[in-house]
ZALO-356874 format. One record per residue (C-alpha): x, y negated, z; residue in one letter. Coordinates in steps of 0.02 Angstrom, whole numbers, plus 50000, padded with zeros to 5 digits. Last residue first. Example, Ala and Ser with C-alpha at 12.3 -4.5 7.8 and 13.67 -1.06 7.14 Angstrom:
REM ZALO-356874
{atom {50684 50053 50357} "S"}
{atom {50615 50225 50390} "A"}
//
This chain:
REM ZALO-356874
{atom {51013 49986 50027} "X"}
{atom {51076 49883 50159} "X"}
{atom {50943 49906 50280} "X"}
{atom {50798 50003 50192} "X"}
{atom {50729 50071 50030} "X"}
{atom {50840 49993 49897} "X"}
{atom {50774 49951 49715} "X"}
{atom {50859 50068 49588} "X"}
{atom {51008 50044 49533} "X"}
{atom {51092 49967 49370} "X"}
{atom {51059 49794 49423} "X"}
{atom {50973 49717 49284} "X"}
{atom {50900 49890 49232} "X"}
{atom {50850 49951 49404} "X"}
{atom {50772 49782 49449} "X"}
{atom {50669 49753 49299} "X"}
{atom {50610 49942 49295} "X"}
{atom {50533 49901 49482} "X"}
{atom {50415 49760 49418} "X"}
{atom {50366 49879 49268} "X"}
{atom {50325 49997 49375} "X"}
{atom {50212 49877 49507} "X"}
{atom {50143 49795 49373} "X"}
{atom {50076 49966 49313} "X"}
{atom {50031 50033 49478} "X"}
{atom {49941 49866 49495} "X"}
{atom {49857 49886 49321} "X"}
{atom {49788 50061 49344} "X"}
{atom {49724 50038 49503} "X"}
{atom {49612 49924 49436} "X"}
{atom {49621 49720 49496} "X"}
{atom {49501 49643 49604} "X"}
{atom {49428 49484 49512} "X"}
{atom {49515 49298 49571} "X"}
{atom {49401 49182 49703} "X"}
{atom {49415 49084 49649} "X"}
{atom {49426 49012 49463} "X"}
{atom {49506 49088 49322} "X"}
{atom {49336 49098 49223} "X"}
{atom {49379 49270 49226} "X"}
{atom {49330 49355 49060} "X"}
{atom {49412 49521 49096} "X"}
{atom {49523 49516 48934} "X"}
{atom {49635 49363 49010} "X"}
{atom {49662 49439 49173} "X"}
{atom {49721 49590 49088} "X"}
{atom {49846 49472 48976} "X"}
{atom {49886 49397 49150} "X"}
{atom {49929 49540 49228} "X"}
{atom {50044 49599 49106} "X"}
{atom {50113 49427 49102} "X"}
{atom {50181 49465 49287} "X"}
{atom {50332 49542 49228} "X"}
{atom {50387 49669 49074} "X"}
{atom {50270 49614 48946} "X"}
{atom {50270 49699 48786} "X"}
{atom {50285 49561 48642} "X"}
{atom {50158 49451 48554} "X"}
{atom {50206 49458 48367} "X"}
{atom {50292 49369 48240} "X"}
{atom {50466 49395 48328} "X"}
{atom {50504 49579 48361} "X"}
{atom {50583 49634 48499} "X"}
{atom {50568 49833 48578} "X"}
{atom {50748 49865 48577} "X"}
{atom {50791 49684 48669} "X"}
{atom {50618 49737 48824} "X"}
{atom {50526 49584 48874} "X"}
{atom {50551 49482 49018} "X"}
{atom {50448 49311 49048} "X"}
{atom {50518 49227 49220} "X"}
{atom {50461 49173 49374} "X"}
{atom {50347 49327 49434} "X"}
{atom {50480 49446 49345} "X"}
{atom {50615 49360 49442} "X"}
{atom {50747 49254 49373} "X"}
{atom {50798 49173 49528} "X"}
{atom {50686 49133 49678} "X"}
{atom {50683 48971 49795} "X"}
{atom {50836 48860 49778} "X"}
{atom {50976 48798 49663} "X"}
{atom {51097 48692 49734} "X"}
{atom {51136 48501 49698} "X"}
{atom {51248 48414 49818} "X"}
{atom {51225 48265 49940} "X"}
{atom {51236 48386 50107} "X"}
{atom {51109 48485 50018} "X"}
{atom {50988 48433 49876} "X"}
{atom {50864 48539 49818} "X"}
{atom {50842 48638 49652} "X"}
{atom {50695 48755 49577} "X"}
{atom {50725 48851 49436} "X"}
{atom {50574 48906 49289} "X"}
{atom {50592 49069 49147} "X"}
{atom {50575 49101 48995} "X"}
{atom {50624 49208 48843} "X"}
{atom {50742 49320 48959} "X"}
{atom {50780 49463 48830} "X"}
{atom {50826 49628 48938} "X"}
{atom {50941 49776 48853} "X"}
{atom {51073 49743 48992} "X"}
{atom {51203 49678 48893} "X"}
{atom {51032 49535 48837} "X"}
{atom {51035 49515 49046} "X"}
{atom {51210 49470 49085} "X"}
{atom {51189 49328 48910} "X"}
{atom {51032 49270 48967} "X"}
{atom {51097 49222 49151} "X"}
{atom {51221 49142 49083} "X"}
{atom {51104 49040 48955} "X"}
{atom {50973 49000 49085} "X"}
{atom {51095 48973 49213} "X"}
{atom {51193 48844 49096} "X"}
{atom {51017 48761 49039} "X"}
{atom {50965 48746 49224} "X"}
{atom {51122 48672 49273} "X"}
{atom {51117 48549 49119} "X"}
{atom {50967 48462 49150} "X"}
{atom {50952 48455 49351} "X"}
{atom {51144 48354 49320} "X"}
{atom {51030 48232 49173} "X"}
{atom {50908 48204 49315} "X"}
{atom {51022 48195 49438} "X"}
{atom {51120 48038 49343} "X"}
{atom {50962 47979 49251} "X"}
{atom {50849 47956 49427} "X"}
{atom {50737 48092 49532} "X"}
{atom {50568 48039 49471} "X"}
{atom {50602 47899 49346} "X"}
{atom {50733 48021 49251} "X"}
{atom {50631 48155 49267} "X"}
{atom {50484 48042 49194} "X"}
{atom {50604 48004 49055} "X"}
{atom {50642 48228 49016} "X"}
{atom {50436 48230 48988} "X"}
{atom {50311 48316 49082} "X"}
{atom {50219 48453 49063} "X"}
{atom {50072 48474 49217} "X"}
{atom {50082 48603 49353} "X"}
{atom {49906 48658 49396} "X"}
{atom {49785 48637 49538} "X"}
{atom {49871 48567 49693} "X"}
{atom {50030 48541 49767} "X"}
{atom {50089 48517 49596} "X"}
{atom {50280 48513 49564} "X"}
{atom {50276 48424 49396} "X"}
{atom {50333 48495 49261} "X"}
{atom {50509 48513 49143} "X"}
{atom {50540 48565 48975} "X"}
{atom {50725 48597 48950} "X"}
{atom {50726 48680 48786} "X"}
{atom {50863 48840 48734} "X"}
{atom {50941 48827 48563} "X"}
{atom {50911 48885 48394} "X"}
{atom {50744 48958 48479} "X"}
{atom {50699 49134 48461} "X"}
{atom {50536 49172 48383} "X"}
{atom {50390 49248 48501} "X"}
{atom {50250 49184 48393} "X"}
{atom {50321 49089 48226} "X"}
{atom {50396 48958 48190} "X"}
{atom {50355 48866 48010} "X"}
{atom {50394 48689 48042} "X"}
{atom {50528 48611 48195} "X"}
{atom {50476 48544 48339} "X"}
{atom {50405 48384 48403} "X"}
{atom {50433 48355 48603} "X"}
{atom {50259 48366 48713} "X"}
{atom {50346 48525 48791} "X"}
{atom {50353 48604 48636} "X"}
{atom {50269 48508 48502} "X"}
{atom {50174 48588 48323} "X"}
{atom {50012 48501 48412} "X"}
{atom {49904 48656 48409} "X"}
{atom {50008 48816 48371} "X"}
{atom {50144 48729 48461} "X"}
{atom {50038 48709 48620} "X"}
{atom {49984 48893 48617} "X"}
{atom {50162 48955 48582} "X"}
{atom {50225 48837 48714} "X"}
{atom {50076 48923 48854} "X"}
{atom {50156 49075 48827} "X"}
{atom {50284 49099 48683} "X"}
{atom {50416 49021 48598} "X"}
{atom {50580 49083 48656} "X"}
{atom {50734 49010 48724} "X"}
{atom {50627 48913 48836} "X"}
{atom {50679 48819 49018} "X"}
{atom {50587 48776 49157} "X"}
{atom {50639 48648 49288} "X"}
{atom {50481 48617 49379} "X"}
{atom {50530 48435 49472} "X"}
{atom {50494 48361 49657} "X"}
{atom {50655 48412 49708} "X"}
{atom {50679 48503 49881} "X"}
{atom {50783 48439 50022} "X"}
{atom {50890 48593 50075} "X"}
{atom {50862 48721 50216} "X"}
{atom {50979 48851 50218} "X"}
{atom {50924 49010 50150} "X"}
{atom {50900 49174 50259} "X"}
{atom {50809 49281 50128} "X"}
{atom {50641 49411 50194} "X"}
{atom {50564 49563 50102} "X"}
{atom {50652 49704 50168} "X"}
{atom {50650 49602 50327} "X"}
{atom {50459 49612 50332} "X"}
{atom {50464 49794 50316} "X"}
{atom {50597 49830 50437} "X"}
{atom {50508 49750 50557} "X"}
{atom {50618 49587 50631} "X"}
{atom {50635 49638 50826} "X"}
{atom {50819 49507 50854} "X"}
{atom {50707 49364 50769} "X"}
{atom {50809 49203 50762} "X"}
{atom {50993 49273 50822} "X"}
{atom {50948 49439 50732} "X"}
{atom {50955 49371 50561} "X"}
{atom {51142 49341 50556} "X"}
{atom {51215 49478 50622} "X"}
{atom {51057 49576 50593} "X"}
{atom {51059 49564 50411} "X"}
{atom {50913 49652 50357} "X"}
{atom {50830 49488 50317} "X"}
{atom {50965 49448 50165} "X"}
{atom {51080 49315 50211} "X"}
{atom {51123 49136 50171} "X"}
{atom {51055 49071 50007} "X"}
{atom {51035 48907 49946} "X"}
{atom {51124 48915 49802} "X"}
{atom {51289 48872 49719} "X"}
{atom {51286 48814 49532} "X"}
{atom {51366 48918 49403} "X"}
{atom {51519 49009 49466} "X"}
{atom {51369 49074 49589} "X"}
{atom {51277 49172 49456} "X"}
{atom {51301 49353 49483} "X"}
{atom {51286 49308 49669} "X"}
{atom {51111 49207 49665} "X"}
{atom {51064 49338 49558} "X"}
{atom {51078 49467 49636} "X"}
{atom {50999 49394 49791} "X"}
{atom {50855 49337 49683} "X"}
{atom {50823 49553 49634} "X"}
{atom {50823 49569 49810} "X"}
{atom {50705 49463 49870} "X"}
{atom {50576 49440 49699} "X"}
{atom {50603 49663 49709} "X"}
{atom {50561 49686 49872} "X"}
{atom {50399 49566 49888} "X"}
{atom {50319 49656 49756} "X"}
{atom {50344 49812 49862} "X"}
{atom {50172 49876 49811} "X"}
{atom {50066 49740 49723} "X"}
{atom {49935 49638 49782} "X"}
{atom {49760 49662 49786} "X"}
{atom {49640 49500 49820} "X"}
{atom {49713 49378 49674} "X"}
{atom {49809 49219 49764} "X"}
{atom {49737 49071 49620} "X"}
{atom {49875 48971 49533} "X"}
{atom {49814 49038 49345} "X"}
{atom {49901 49210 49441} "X"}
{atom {49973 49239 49609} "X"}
{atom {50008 49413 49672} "X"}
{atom {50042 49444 49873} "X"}
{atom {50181 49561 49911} "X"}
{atom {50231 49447 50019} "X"}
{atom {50429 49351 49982} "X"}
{atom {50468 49319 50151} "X"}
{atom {50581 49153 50177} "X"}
{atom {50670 49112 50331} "X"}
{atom {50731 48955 50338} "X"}
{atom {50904 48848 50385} "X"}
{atom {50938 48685 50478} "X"}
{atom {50802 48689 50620} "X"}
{atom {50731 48903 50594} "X"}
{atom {50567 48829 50486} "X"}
{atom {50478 49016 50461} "X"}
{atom {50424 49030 50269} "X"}
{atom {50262 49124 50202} "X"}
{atom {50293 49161 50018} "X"}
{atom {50177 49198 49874} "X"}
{atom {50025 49093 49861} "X"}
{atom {50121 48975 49999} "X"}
{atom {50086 48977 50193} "X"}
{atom {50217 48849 50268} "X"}
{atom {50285 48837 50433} "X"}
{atom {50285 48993 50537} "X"}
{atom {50392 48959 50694} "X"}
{atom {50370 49127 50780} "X"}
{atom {50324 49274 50712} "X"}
{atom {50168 49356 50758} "X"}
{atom {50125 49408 50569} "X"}
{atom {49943 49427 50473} "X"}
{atom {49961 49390 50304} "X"}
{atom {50106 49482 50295} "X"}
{atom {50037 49568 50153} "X"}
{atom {50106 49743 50118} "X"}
{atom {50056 49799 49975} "X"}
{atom {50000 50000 50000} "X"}
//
């Protein structure tokens, strides 16, 4: 069964997100990546089994596969009693499976995402406007076509309803030109390393989003890192532009949500068994084949 954690005694619980429940520790946080599912920004009623597992540990890889990049915010995994144990020395297992000890950084106000494919919600806007991210593209692209070069199409951070496109000048008013333009190129540089590692793995990232805060007056990347509920995955030996492609993250979901004729209002539709064990494989294949094992089952792995 998902495990929730909807319904925790631990201490010094300061935000409730769709996903994550953090606990403010003074300079550092606790984050627990629930095995809640998200989708059209409304929490659906079943989650998915060990969700919450992979987003943790398949972010930790990350965050060390791509520290030559930009540092991050992380500090330990929850298992880490050394570390974790000073702030909650009885941690369940199952929470800590699912938990990241991050230091506590100032968050920007910005959705960095990044395309180096056309699909999603760009494939629907090009299809209409022939822009991606309110930018004029190029004639003739089709569905799922790699771009000559990764776009930096930024949102806004919405507290409520949905994230709206924004472009790279309100950035610039937002945050100012000099972080603006640094926000700019660290997202395109993990994008592209993180690309690279994942194409020798037979993955294609065609999108994904990165949050940053600011720490001790330097940029760091924060929150989770080219996860399947952050990023679109699809399969290198199954790619063929011109078509939709097999979804390997949360886009299965949504394509089901899609067909069901939810109005994508709340409260979201119970999903069938079928499709959680599905998301739930497909979650799982993500981690094994970025990281060439499969996801651990307790305390260090």
């Amino acid at each position: 069964m998902p495990l929730a954690i909807s319904e925790t005694n631990l201490p010094h619980l300061s935000h409730r997100g769709k996903v994550r429940d953090i606990y403010d520790l003074g300079d550092a946080l606790l984050i627990v990546a629930t095995d809640r599912l998200s989708a059209f920004d409304v929490v659906l009623p079943d989650g998915i089994p060990e969700k919450g597992v992979v987003l943790t540990e398949l972010s930790n890889f990350w965050f060390q596969k791509l520290s030559h990049v930009i540092p991050s915010h992380f500090l330990a995994m929850g298992y880490d009693k050394a570390k974790v144990g000073e702030h909650f020395p009885d941690l369940p297992l199952e929470i800590a499976r699912r938990a990241m000890l991050v230091k506590k950084a100032k968050p920007l106000p910005v959705e960095c995402v990044v395309r180096g494919y056309l699909a999603g919600s760009a494939w629907s806007e090009y299809k209409k406007d022939a822009t991606i991210g309110g930018v004029p593209a190029p004639k003739g692209l089709v569905d799922s076509q790699r771009l000559d070069e990764p776009l930096f199409t930024p949102t806004t951070k919405a507290t409520k309803g949905h994230d709206e496109n924004i472009l790279f000048a309100e950035v610039e008013r937002l945050i100012g030109k000099t972080l603006a333009a640094h926000v700019r190129e660290a997202t395109l540089a993990l994008y592209n390393a993180g690309h690279a590692y994942a194409q020798s793995r037979g993955i294609l990232i065609a999108d994904t989003k990165f949050e940053f805060g600011i720490l001790d007056h330097k940029l760091i990347v924060i929150d989770e890192v080219l996860t399947p509920d952050s990023s679109r995955f699809w399969s290198a030996a199954d790619y063929k532009p011109g078509r939709p492609q097999e979804p390997l993250d949360k886009q299965y979901v949504r394509d089901w949500l899609n067909a069901s004729g939810w109005n994508k209002e709340p409260p979201g539709p119970r999903l069938p068994q079928e499709v959680i064990d599905q998301t739930a494989k497909r979650y799982k294949e993500v981690y094994q084949r970025l990281t060439g094992h499969p996801l651990p089952t307790g305390a260090g792995g």
